[in-house]
C-alpha atoms as an extended CHARMM CRD file, in Angstrom:
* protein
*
       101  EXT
         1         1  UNK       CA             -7.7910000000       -7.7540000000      -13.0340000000  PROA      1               0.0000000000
         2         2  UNK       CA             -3.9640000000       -7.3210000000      -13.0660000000  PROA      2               0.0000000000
         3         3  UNK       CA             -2.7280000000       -6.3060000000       -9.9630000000  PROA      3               0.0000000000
         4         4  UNK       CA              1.3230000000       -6.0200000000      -10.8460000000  PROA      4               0.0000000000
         5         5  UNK       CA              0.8970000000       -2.8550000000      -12.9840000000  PROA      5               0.0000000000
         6         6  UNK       CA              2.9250000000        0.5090000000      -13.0420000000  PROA      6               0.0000000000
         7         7  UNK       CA              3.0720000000        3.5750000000      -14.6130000000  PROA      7               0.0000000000
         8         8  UNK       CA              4.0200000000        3.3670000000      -18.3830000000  PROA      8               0.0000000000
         9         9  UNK       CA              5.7020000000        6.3780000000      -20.7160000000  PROA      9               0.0000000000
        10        10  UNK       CA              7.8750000000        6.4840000000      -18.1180000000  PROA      10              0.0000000000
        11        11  UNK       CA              5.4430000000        8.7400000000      -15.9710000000  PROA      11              0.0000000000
        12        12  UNK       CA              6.6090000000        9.0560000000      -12.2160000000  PROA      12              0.0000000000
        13        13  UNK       CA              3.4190000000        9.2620000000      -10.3030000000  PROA      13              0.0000000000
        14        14  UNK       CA              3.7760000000       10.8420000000       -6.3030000000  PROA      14              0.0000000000
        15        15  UNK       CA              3.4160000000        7.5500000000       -4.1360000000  PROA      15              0.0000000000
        16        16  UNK       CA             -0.7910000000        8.6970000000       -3.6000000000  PROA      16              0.0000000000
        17        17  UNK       CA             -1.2710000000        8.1760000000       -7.0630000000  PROA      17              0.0000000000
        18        18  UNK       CA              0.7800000000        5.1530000000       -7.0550000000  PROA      18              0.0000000000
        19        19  UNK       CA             -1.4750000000        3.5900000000       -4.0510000000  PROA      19              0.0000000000
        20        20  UNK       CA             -4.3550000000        4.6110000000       -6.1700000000  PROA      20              0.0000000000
        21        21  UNK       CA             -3.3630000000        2.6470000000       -9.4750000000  PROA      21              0.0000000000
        22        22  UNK       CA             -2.9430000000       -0.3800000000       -7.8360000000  PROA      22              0.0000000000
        23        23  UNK       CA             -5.9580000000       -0.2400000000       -5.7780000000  PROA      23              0.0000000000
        24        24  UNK       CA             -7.1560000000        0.5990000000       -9.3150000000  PROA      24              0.0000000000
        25        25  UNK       CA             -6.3740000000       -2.4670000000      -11.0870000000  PROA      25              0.0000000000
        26        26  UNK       CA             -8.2030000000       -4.9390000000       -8.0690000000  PROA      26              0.0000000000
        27        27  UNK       CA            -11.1580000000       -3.3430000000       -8.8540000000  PROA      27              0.0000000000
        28        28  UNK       CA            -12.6960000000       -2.5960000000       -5.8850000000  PROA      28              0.0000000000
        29        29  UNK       CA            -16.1980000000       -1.7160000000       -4.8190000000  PROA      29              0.0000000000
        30        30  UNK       CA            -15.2050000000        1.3230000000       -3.1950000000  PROA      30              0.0000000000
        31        31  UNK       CA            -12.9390000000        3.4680000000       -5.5820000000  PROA      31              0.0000000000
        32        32  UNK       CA            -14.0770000000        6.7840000000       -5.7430000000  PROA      32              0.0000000000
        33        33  UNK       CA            -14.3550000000        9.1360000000       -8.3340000000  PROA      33              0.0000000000
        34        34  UNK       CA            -12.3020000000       11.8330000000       -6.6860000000  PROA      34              0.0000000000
        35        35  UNK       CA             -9.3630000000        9.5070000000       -6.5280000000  PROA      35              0.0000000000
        36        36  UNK       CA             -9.4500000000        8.6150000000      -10.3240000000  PROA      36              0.0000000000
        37        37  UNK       CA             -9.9680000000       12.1430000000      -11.1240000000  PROA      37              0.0000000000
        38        38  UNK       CA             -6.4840000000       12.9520000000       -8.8680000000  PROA      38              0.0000000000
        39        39  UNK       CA             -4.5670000000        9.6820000000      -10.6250000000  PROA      39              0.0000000000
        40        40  UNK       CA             -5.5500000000       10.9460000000      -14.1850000000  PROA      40              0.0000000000
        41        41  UNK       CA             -3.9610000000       14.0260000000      -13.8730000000  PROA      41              0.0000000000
        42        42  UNK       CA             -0.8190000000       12.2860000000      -12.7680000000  PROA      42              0.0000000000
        43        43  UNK       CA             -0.9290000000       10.7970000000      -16.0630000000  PROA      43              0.0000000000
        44        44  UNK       CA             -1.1310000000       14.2890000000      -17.6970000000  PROA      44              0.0000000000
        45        45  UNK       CA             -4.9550000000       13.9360000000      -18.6840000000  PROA      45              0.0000000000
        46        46  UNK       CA             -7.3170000000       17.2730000000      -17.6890000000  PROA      46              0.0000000000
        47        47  UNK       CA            -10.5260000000       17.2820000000      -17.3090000000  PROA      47              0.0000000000
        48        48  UNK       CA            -13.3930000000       18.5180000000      -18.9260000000  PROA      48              0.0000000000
        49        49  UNK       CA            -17.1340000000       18.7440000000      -18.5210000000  PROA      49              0.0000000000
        50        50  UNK       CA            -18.0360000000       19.2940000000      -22.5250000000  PROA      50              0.0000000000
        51        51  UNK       CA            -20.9630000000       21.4720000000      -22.9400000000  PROA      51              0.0000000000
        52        52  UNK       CA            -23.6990000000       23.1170000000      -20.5510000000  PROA      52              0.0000000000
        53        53  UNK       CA            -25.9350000000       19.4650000000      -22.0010000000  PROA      53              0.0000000000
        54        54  UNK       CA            -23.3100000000       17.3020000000      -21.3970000000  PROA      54              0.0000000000
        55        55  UNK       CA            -25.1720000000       16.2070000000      -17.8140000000  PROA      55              0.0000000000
        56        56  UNK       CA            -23.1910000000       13.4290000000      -16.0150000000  PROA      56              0.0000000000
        57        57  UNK       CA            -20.5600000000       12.9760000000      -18.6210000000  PROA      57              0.0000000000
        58        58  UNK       CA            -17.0950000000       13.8920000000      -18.2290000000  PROA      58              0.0000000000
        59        59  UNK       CA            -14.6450000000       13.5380000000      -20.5450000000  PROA      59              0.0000000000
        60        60  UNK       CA            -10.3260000000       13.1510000000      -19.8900000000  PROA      60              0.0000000000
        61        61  UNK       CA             -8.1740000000       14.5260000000      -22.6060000000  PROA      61              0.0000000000
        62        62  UNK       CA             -4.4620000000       14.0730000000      -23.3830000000  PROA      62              0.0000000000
        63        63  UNK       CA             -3.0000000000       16.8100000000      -24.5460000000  PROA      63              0.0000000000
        64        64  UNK       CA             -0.0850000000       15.1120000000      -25.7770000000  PROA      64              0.0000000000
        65        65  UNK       CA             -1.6390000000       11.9940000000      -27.5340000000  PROA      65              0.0000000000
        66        66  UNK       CA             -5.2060000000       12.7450000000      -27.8360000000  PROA      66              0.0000000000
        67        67  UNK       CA             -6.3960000000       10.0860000000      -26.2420000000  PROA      67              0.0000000000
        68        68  UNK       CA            -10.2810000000       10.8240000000      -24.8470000000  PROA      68              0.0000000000
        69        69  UNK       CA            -11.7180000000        8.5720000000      -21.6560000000  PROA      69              0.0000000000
        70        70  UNK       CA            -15.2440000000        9.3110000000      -21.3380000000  PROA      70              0.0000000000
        71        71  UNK       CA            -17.3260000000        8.6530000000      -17.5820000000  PROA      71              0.0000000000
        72        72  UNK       CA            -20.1860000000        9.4270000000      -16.5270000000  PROA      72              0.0000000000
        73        73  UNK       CA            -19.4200000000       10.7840000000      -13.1210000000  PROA      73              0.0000000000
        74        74  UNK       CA            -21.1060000000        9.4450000000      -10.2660000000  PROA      74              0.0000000000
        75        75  UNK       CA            -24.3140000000       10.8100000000       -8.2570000000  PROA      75              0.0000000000
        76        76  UNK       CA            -25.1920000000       10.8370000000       -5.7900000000  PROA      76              0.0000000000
        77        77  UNK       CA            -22.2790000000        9.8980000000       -4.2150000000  PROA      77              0.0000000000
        78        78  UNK       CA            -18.6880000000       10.0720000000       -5.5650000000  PROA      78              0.0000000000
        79        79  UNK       CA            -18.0340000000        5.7890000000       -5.5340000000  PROA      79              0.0000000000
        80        80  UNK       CA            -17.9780000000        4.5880000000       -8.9750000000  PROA      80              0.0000000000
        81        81  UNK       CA            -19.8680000000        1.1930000000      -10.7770000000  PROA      81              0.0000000000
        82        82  UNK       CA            -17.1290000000       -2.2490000000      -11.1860000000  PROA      82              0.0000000000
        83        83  UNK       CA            -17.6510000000       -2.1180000000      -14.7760000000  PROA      83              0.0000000000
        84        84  UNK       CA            -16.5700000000        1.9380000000      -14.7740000000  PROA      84              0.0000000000
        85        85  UNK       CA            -13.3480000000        0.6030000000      -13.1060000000  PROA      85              0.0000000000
        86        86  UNK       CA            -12.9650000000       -2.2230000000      -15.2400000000  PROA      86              0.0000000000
        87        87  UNK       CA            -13.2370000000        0.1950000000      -18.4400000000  PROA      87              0.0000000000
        88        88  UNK       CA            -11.0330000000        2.5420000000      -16.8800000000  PROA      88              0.0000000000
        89        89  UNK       CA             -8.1950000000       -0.1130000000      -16.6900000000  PROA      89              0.0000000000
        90        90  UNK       CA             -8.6370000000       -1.1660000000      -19.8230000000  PROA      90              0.0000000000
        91        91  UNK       CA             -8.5770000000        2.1440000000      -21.2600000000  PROA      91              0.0000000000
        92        92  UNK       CA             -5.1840000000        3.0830000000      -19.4780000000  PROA      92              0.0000000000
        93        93  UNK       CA             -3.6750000000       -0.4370000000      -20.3720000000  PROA      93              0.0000000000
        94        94  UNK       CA             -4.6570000000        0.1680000000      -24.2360000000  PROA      94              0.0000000000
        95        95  UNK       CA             -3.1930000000        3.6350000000      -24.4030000000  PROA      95              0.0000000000
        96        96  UNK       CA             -0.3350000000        2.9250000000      -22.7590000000  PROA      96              0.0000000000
        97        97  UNK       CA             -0.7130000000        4.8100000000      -20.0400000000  PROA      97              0.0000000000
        98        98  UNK       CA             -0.3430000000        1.2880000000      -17.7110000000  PROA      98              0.0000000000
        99        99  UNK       CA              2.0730000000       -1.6320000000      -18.3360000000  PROA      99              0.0000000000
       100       100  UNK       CA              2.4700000000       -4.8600000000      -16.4000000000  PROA      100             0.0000000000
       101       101  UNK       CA              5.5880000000       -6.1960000000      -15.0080000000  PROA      101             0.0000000000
């Protein structure tokens, strides 16, 4: 995927996060889901388990635009599928969360 990408809405993100975004967006085998839980709230999204049925699923809300990413979390272990990551980039480059330069 892209690998030139920054934070868009003019979001400053602590230089962590930034590492994380662009490790992000090269889609690696390795990305955990503890670091995309810590860059998504340095885009202002919270998290959210639904309800006590809601098993693996967890759900990102904006509380500014609305916008809802829902994962299903990872288990055993906290390293997350390719195609999670790939629909996580896409997500955050369709909301505008992510813009290339």
């Amino acid at each position: 995927m892209k690998t030139n990408i920054q934070a868009g809405r003019g979001l400053k993100l602590n230089s962590n996060q930034r590492k994380s975004l662009q490790r992000l967006f090269t889609v690696p085998a390795d990305f955990k889901f503890s670091e995309l839980r810590t860059l998504l709230n340095g885009f202002g999204y919270v998290e959210s388990n639904g309800s006590a049925s809601s098993g693996s699923r967890v759900y990102f809300l904006h509380p500014d635009t609305k916008d809802i990413l829902m994962l299903h979390k990872p288990h055993p272990g906290d390293e997350m599928q390719k195609a999670a990551v790939k629909a996580v980039c896409r997500f955050l480059l369709a909301h505008g969360d992510v813009e290339e330069v």
